[in-house]
N, C-alpha and C positions, 0 to 999 in steps of 0.2 A: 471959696477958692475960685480964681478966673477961667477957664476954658483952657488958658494957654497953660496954667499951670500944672492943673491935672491932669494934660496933655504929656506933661512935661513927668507929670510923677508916675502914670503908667507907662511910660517909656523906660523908664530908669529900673522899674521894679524887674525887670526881666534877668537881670544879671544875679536875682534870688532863684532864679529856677533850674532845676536840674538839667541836663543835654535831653532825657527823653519828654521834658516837657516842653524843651523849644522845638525838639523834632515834631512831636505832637502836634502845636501849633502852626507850626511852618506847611505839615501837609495840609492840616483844616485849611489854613490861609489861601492854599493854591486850591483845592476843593470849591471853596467858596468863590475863588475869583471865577474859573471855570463853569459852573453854573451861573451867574451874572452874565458871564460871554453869552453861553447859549442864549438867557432872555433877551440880551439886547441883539441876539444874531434872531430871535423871534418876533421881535419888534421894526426890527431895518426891511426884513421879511414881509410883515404886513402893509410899512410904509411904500414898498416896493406896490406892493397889488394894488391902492390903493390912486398909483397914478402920481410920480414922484412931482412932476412938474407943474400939474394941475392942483395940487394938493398945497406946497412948498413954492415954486415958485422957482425950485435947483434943477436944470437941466438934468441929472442922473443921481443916481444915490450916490455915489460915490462924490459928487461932488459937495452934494450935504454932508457927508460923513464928513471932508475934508474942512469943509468951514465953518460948519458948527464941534466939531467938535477936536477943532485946532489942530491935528494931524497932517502927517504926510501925504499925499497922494498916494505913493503906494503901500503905506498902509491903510488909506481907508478904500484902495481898489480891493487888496487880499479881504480886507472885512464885509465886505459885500460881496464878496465871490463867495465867502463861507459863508455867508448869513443865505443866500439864494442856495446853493447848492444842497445845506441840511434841513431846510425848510420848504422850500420850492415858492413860486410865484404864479401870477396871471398872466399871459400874453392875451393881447387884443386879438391875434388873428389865432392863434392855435387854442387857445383857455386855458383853461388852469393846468400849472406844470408843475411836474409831482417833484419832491425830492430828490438829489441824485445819491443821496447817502442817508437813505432814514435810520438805519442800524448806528452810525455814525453820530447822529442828531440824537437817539435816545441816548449813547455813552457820554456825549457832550454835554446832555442835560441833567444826567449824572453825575457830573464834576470829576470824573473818570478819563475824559481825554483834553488835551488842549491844544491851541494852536496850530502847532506844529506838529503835532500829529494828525490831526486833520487835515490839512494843506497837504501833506504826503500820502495818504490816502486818496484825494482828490487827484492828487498827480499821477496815480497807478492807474486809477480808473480812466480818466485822460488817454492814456495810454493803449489801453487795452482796445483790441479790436474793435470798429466799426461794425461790424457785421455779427460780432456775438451775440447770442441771443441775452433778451431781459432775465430769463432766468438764471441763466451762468454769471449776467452781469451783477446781479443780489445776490448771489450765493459769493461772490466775490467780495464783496461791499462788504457782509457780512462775516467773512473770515478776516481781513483786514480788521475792523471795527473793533472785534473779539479779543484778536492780538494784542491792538492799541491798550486794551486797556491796564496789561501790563510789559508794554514795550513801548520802545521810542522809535522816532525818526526811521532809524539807520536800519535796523530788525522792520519796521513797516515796509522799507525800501526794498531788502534783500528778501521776503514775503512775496513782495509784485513782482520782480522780478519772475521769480517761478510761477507766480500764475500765469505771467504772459506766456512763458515757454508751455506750460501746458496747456495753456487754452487758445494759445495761436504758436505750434510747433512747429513752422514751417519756417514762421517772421515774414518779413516781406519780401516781395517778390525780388530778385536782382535785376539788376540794369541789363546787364550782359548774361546770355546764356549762358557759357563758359567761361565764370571767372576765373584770373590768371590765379595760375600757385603763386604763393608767398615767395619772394626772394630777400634773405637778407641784404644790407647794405650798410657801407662801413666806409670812410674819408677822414683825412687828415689834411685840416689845410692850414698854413703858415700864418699869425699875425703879424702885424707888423713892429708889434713890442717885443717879439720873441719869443710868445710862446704860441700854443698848435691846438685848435679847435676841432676836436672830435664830433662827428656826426653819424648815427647809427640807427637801422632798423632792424630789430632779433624779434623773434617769435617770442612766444608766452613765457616756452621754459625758460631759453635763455637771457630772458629779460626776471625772470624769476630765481633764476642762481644767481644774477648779477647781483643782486639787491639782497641776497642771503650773503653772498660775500662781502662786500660794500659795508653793508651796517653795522658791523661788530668794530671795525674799522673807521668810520663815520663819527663816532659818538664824543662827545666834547673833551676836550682837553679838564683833567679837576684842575682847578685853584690848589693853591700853595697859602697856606696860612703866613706863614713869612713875607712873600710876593705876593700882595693881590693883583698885582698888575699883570700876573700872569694867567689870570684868568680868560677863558676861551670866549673870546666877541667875535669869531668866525660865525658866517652864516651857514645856512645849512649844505647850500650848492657850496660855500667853500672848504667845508668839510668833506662831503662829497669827493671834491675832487684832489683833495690831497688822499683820499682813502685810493680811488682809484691809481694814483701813483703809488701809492705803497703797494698796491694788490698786482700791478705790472713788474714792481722791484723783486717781491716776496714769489713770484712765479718765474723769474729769471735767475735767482737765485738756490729755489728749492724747489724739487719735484712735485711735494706732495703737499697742496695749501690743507691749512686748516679749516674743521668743517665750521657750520654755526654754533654749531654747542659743543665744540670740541676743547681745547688745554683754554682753559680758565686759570685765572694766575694763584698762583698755590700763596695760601697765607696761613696762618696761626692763630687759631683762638683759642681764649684759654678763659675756661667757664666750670665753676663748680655745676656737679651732677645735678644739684637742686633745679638752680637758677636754668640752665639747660631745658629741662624738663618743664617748669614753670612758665618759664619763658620773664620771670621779674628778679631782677637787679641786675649785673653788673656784668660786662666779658670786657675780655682784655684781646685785640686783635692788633698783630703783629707788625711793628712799625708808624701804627698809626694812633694807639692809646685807645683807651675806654669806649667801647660799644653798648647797647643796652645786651640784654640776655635775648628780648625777643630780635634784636635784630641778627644778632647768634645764626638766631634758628630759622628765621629766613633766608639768612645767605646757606645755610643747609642743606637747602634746599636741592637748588642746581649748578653751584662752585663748587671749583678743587677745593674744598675746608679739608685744613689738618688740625682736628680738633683735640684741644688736650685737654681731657673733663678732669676735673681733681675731686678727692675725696674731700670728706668732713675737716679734714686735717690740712689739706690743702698735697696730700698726695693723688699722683697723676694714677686715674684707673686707666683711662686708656688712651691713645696717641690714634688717631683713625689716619689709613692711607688712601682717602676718599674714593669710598665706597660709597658711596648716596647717590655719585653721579649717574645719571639714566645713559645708557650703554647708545648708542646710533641705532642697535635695533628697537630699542624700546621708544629711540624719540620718535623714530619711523613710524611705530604702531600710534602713540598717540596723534603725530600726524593724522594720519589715517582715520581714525577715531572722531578727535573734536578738531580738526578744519584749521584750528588757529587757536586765540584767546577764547577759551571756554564759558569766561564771567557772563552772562546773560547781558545781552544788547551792544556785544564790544567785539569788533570787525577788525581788530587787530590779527594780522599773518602771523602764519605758523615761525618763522623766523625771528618775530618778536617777542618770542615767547620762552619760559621757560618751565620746566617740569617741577611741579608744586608735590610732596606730597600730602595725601590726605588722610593718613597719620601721621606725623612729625613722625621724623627719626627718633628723636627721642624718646618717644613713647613705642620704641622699637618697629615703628612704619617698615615694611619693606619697600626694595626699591623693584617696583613691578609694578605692569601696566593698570591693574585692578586699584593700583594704591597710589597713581599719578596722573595730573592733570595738567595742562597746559594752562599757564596763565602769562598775561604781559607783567610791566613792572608796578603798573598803574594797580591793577588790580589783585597783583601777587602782595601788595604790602595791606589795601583793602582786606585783605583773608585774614592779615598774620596780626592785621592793628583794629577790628572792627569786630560788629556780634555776625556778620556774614558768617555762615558757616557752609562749607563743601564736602560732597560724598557722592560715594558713585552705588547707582539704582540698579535694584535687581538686574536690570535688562542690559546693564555693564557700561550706561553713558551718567557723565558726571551732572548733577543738579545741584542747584543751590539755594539755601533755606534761610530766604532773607531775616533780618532784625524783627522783632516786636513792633518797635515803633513804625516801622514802612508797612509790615503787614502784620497785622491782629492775631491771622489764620496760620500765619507763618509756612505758606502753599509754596514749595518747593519749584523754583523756575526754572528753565535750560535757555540756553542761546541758540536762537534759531536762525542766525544768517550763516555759517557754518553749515546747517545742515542742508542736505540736497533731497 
């Protein structure tokens, strides 16, 4: 058989294998690329000390990087900023220069972090004061590096953040002694096609309610199975700003707007107690035709459902007057509680979120703060359709106990851009 063939027949053979062994190999795959990086960020390293230009012939590494090995410039500038900063190098006039991230460089050579979490790291410490000492700066490096190894990007970023507040809580100095207070400001001025350009500066909160009220209002127009042409190809600013017109109509019109998780549209499903409970085969949701059972018990969640469970017979036990919903005090407390989307590594607002339980109703869940969790919609379907599993820890904040296939240990994570 040619090369190309049995190229061709281990390619093919993968659609024999079950999800947990593609997942299997998918994380080996990235493990192993990940270590590779590191060597070759050990190698770019030496070729560094070694005197690029004397050595090669390429004015800088980075230049070698880019033409031997056919890339962009700036990725072979970021690959040499990593490769020097987890390895360190020679300088002619100072000598040898140590690492700026050894903790970093042993996780990398691990196959434990990659790219992009490196480069975010690098970017914190970048940041972080001049004048800190070496030793806060390691102990820094060090908690970062730690994190990465089960955290991304975004959780590495909201991480440095708080270190810089506490290892430089001053921040820097201001321009002016007596900065001025805040003053709002607010303009309307006339185009010439006829309609009125808004222009505004509000503070935190009020730019923080606005966008609590705005988004529920914002969200796309469904399609129409009969009319697809009626599907929403508004962008997002023109969403936006028809939401904004509605939200100036609906407060000229009525005293009291609705809050973010307030009257949700009342609809009907109609689900045997089994399939309910189980969360497999069939519900019938009102006006729209056949749902799954699990998607049932997600919208369960945190919508007005008027639920109508049937017996074995197909008689009705009971007709709920949506009682699941989380009361304003209880969204408040989880507010409070987990910040936003709870899911580990997800920086989604408290506004985009909705109250999960973490025992299904069905299996008799109460609806109370020990038994709800905030999640988005991204990751609220992740819980209801994946082996993820959610629960709340002794100490009364929520954690989550990833799959087999992602973790072996199956070590119980939290979301730590949320916390303060």
């Amino acid at each position: 058989m040619s090369v190309d063939s049995s190229t061709q027949a281990s390619r093919t053979e993968w659609w024999r294998e079950d999800v947990g062994c593609l997942l299997d190999r998918l994380l080996e795959s990235e493990c192993v690329q990940r270590r590779e990086a590191a060597v070759q960020g050990e190698v770019m390293a030496e070729l560094e000390r070694r005197g690029i230009r004397d050595t090669t012939g390429y004015g800088s590494l980075v230049r070698l990087l880019q033409e031997t090995l056919n890339i962009p410039y700036a990725e072979a500038k970021a690959r040499a900023a990593r490769a020097l900063a987890l390895n360190g190098t020679r300088d002619l006039t100072t000598g040898e220069q140590p690492p700026t991230a050894p903790a970093t460089a042993q996780a990398a050579s691990e196959g434990a972090v990659g790219a992009a979490q490196i480069d975010e790291i690098l970017r914190v410490l970048d940041k972080l004061p001049k004048t800190l000492s070496m030793q806060d700066r390691e102990q820094a490096e060090k908690i970062l590096a730690e994190l990465a190894r089960a955290a991304g990007p975004r959780e590495i970023r909201a991480a440095g953040r708080r270190l810089h507040s506490q290892l430089d809580p001053d921040g820097k100095e201001p321009k002016t002694r007596e900065p001025k207070p805040f003053q709002p400001e607010f303009s309307i001025a006339p185009h010439r096609d006829g309609g009125h350009q808004i222009k505004a500066r509000v503070d935190d909160e009020t730019s923080a309610r606005l966008q609590a009220m705005l988004d529920p209002l914002a969200k796309p127009r469904p399609a129409t199975e009969e009319v697809e042409e009626e599907r929403d190809t508004r962008t997002q600013w023109e969403r936006r700003g028809c939401a904004f017109s509605e939200l100036v109509r609906m407060w000229a019109e009525h005293p009291d707007l609705p809050t973010q998780a307030g009257e949700a549209t009342h609809i009907v499903v109609t689900v045997s107690l089994e399939e309910l409970r189980s969360g497999i085969g069939q519900a019938t949701l009102d006006l729209l035709g056949e749902i799954t059972a699990a998607e049932a018990r997600r919208l369960a969640c945190d919508a007005k459902i008027i639920p109508m469970v049937l017996g074995s017979h197909s008689e009705p036990l009971d007709v709920g007057r949506a009682q699941r919903l989380a009361t304003p005090a209880i969204r408040r407390a989880l507010i409070r509680r987990d910040g936003g989307c709870a899911f580990p590594g997800c920086d989604a607002p408290a506004y985009r979120c909705t109250a999960h339980h973490v025992v299904f109703w069905a299996h008799h869940g109460e609806t109370k703060v020990d038994n709800l969790v905030l999640l988005c919609s991204v990751h609220h379907n992740v819980i209801h359709h994946s082996e993820w599993e959610v629960r709340i820890a002794s100490d009364g904040l929520p954690e989550f106990v990833p799959p087999a296939w992602l973790d072996a240990t199956r070590t119980p994570r939290r979301n730590t851009i949320h916390r303060t």
